[in-house]
SELUM-859699 format. One line per 8 residues: their letters; for each residue x, y, z of C-alpha. Coordinates in steps of 0.05 Angstrom, whole numbers, plus 5000, padded with zeros to 4 digits. Layout:
<recs>
A) X,Y,Z | ... $
</recs>
This chain:
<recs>
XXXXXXXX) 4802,1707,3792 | 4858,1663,3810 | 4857,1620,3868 | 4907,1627,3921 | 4964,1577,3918 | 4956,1517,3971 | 4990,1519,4025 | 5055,1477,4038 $
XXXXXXXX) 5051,1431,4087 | 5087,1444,4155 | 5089,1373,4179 | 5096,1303,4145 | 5096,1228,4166 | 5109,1160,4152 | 5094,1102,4196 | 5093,1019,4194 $
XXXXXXXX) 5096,0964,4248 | 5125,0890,4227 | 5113,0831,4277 | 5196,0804,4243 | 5218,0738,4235 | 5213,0696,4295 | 5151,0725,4341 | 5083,0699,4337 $
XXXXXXXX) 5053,0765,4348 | 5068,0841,4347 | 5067,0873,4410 | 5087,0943,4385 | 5043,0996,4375 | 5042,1062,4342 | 4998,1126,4339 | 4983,1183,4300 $
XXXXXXXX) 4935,1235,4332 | 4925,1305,4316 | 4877,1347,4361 | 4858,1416,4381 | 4807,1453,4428 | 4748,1418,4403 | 4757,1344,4381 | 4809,1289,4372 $
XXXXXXXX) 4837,1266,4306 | 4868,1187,4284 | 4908,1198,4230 | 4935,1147,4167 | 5001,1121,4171 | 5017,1173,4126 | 4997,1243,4118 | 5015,1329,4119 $
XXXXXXXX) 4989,1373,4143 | 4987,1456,4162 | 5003,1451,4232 | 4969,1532,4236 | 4907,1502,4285 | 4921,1437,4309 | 4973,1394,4346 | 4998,1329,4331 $
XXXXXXXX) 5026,1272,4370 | 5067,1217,4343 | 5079,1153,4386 | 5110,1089,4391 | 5104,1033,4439 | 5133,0965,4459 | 5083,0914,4506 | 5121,0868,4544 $
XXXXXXXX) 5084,0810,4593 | 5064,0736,4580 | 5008,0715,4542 | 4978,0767,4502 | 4982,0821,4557 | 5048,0853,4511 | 5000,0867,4455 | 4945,0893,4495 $
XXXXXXXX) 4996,0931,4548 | 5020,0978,4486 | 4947,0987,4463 | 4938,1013,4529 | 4993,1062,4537 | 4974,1098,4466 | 4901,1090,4477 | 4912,1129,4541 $
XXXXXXXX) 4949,1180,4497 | 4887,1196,4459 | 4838,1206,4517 | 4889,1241,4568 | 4929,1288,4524 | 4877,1332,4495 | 4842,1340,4556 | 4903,1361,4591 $
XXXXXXXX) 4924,1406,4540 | 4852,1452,4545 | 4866,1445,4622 | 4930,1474,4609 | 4898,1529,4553 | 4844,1560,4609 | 4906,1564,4663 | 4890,1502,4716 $
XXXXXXXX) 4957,1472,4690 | 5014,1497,4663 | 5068,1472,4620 | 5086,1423,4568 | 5135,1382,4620 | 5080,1385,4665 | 5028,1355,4621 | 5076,1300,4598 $
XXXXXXXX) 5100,1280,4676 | 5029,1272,4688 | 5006,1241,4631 | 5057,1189,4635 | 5042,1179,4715 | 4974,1173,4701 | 4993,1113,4643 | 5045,1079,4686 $
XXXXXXXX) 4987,1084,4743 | 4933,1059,4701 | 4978,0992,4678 | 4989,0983,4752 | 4924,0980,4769 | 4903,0927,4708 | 4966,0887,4728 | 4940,0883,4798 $
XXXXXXXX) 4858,0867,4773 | 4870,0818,4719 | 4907,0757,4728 | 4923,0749,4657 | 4953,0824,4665 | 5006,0813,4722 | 5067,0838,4709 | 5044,0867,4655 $
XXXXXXXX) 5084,0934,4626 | 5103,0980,4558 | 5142,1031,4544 | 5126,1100,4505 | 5168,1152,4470 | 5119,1215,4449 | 5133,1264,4400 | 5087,1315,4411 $
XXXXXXXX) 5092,1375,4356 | 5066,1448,4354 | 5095,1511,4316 | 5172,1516,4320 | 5162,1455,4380 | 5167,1382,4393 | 5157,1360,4469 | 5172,1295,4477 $
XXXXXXXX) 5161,1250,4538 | 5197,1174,4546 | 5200,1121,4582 | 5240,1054,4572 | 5283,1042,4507 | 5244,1056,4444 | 5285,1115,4422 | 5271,1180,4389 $
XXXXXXXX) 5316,1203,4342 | 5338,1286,4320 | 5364,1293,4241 | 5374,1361,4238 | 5368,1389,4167 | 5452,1416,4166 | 5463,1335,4182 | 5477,1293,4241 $
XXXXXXXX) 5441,1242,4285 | 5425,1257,4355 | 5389,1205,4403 | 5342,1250,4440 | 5315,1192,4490 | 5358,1162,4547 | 5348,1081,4541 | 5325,1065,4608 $
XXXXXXXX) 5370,1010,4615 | 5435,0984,4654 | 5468,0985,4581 | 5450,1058,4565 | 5473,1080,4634 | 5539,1049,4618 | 5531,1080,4549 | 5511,1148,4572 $
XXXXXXXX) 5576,1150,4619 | 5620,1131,4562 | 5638,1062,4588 | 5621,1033,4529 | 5610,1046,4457 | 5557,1022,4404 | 5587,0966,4375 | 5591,0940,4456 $
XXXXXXXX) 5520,0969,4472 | 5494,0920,4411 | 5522,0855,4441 | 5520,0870,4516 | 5479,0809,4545 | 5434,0847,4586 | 5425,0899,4536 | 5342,0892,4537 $
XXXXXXXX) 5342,0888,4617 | 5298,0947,4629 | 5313,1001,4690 | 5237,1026,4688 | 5184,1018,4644 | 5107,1034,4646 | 5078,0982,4688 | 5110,0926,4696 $
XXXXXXXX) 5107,0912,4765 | 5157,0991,4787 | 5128,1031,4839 | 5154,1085,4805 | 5178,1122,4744 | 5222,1174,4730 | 5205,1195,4652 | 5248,1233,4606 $
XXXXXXXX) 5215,1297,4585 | 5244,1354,4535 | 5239,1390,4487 | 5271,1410,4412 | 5263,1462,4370 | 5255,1449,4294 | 5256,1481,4231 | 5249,1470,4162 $
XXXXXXXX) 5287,1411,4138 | 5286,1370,4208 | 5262,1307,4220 | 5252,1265,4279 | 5241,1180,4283 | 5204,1148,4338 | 5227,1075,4337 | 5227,1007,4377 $
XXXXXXXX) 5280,0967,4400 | 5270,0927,4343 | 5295,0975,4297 | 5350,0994,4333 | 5375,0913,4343 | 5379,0915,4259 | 5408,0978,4247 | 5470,1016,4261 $
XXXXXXXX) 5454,1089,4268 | 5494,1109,4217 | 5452,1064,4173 | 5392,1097,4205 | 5415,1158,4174 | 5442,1141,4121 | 5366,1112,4096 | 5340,1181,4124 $
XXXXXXXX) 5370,1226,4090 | 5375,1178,4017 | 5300,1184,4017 | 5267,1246,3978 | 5195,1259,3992 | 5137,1251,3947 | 5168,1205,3906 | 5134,1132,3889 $
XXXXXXXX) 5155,1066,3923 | 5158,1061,3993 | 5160,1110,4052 | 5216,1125,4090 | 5183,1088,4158 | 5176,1024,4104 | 5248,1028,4077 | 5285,1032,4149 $
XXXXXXXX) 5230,0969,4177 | 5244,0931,4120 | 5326,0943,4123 | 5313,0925,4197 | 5281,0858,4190 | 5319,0840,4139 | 5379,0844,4186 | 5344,0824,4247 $
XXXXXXXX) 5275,0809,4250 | 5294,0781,4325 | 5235,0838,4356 | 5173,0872,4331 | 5203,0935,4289 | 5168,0995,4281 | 5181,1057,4260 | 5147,1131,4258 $
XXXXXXXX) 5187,1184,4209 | 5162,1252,4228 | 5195,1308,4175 | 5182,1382,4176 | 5191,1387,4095 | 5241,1448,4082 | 5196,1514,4049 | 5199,1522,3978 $
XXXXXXXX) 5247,1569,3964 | 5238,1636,3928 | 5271,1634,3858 | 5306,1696,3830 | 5332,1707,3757 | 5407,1675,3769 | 5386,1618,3809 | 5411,1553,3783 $
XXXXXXXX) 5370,1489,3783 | 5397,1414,3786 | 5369,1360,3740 | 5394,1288,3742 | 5408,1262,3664 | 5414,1194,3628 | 5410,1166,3565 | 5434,1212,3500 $
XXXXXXXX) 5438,1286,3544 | 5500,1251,3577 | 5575,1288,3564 | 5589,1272,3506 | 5532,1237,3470 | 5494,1253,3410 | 5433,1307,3442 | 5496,1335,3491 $
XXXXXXXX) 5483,1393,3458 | 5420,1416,3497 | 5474,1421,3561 | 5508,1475,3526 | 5542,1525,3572 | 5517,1492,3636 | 5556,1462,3692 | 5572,1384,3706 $
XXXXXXXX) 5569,1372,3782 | 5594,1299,3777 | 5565,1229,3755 | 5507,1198,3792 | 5462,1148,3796 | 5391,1140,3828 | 5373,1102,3882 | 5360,1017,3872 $
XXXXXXXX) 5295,1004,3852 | 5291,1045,3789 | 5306,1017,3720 | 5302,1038,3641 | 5243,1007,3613 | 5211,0999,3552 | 5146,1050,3551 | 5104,1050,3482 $
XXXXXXXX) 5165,1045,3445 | 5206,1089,3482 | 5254,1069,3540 | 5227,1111,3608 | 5256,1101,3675 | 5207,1067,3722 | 5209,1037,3797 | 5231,0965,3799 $
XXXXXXXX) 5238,0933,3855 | 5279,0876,3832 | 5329,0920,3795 | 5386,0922,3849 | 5439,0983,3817 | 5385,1040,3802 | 5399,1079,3739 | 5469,1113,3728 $
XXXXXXXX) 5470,1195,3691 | 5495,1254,3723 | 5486,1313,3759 | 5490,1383,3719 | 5472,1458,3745 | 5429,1492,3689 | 5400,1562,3691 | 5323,1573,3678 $
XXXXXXXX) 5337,1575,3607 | 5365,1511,3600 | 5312,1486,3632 | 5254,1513,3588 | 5284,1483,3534 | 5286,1415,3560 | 5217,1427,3586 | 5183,1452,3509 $
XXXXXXXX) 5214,1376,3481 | 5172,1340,3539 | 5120,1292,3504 | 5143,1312,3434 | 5159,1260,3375 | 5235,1272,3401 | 5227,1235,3460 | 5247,1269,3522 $
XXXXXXXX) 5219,1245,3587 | 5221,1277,3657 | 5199,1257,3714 | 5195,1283,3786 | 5240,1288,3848 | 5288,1227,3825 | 5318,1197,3883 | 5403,1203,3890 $
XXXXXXXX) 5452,1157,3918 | 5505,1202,3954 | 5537,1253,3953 | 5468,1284,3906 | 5421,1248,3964 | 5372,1284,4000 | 5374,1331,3939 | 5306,1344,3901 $
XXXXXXXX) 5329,1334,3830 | 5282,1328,3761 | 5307,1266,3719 | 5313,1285,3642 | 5321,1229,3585 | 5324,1252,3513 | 5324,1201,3459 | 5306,1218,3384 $
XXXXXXXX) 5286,1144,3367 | 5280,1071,3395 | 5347,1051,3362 | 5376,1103,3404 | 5364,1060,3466 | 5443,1033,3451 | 5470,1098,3474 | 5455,1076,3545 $
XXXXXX) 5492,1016,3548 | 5489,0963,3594 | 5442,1013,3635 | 5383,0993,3584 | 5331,0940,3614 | 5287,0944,3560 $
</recs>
């Protein structure tokens, strides 16, 4: 008997914190928790999952204070997360509460009380404070709740960027009322002056709760300040939607932290990438598929031929950090870092035909090599592709040119 096929997963993440350039600590946090009626789950900093039976909450936040108490103030907000969520949530299930807003007001009172109190007992806590964007995700849902200016961030799967958070700050009220733009927003001096955060001294907070549908294809980011202060959102996106799951190298959290400190590194920078991965779809008899070739299948070299009949979409070229290598004799393409261009080819529509003749050459003495889910520069990114090189022997390696790193 055959076994059922698994199950795709309904939910996937990517997350990394990075203390930057200049500070001697990090005083970011992040969390990944999934729970359900009966007991609380940590999760890695990256995952999928079914999300059929469970719930998962994704959060980041930013410790502010003297001292250490920054570090130990964002330890305390997600910490708080983990014990207070859950239980609200089967308080909500049997009917004494009701309501996601609800649960979200009053778990971020409860928080904002709780840092008050520590500021107010410890002398190394005065003054003390965080703040805390929560993604919080169920079937066809995300709640979120905010306070402060880490920001969470809505890529719908048609395109587009959409900052779901207010910034709790004098320079996102100005922003909000279309006084100024982003460019102005980035260099404002009292850009980081915070309007409320969690703690911190405030007799009160207002948080930001809400919710979003999602579908297939979405994704959301959960980010610091730190992020934002060394990227432009359009670069944000840009990285976002470049990056195709499941492939090797580094996550989508790691590429946007890295671009980040790179251009920054002034704050901590973290970053939690939350995707709901878009379901396979069902394949008929006339549905075309798109493949990514190099080397000797290229228009109008010598194994062309293979292409017959099928349809060029335009020349491409994969993202930087892959390069043609020398594998056993024959040239591959591999990730490498260092190489700064990626691999150049092109982008063809083939039928199923096409295809299962370039897939009976894989591993014979001809030399064809495939490999999965290739990632595009645009317009091709965001587009699961399989990468096809066909070479007959080693001396064939000079059809590719300069492109050869062997």
């Amino acid at each position: 008997m055959t076994p059922p096929a698994p199950r795709p997963p309904d939910i996937r993440w990517s997350a990394i914190t990075h203390v930057g350039r200049f500070r001697p600590n990090n005083e970011d946090s992040f969390l990944a928790l999934k729970f359900d009626g009966h007991e609380v789950n940590y999760l890695g900093k990256t995952g999928e999952a079914a999300l059929a039976g469970a719930d998962f909450v994704f959060a980041v936040s930013d410790g502010m204070g003297g001292a250490k108490s920054g570090e130990f103030a964002s330890r305390v907000a997600v910490d708080r997360i983990t014990k207070l969520l859950p239980a609200s949530f089967r308080l909500s299930a049997a009917g004494i509460a009701t309501g996601f807003s609800e649960i979200l007001l009053e778990l971020l009172t409860a928080i904002h009380a709780d840092m008050i109190k520590l500021g107010g007992s410890y002398s190394e806590c005065a003054g003390m404070g965080a703040t805390l964007s929560l993604c919080w995700f169920r079937p066809d849902w995300m709640y979120f709740g905010h306070v402060g200016d880490s920001r969470i961030y809505y890529l719908p799967k048609d395109g587009g960027l959409t900052q779901v958070t207010d910034d709790h700050t004098h320079v996102g009220w100005l922003r909000r009322k279309g006084e100024i733009n982003e460019r102005e927003a980035r260099t404002h001096p009292r850009r980081n002056a915070l309007a409320q955060a969690l703690g911190a001294g405030s007799q009160f907070v207002e948080p930001h709760v809400g919710a979003v549908g999602h579908r297939p294809g979405d994704r959301f980011l959960i980010c610091s300040d730190g992020l934002v202060d060394g990227l432009w959102d359009r670069q944000i996106e840009e990285i976002i939607r470049s990056h195709v799951s499941g492939t090797e190298g580094p996550t989508v959290a790691q590429r946007l932290v890295d671009e980040a400190v790179q251009n920054s590194g002034r704050d901590n920078t973290t970053a939690v990438l939350v995707e709901i991965p878009p379901a396979p779809a069902a394949r008929g008899a006339g549905d075309r598929n798109l493949i990514f070739v190099y080397g000797t299948l290229k228009q109008g070299h010598s194994n062309h031929h293979f292409l017959g009949g099928q349809t060029l979409l335009g020349p491409a070229r994969t993202a930087p950090g892959y390069t043609l290598y020398d594998l056993e004799g024959y040239p591959g393409m591999v990730p490498y870092e260092g190489h700064p261009l990626g691999v150049g080819g092109e982008v063809w529509s083939v039928d199923d035909e096409c295809l299962a003749r370039l897939d009976l050459l894989e591993g014979t003495a001809e030399g064809l090599y495939r490999r999965e889910a290739v990632p595009l520069l645009p317009p091709f990114a965001g587009r699961g592709v399989e990468a096809y090189l066909y070479l007959r022997t080693v001396e064939d390696r000079r059809h590719i040119g300069s492109e050869w790193a062997g």
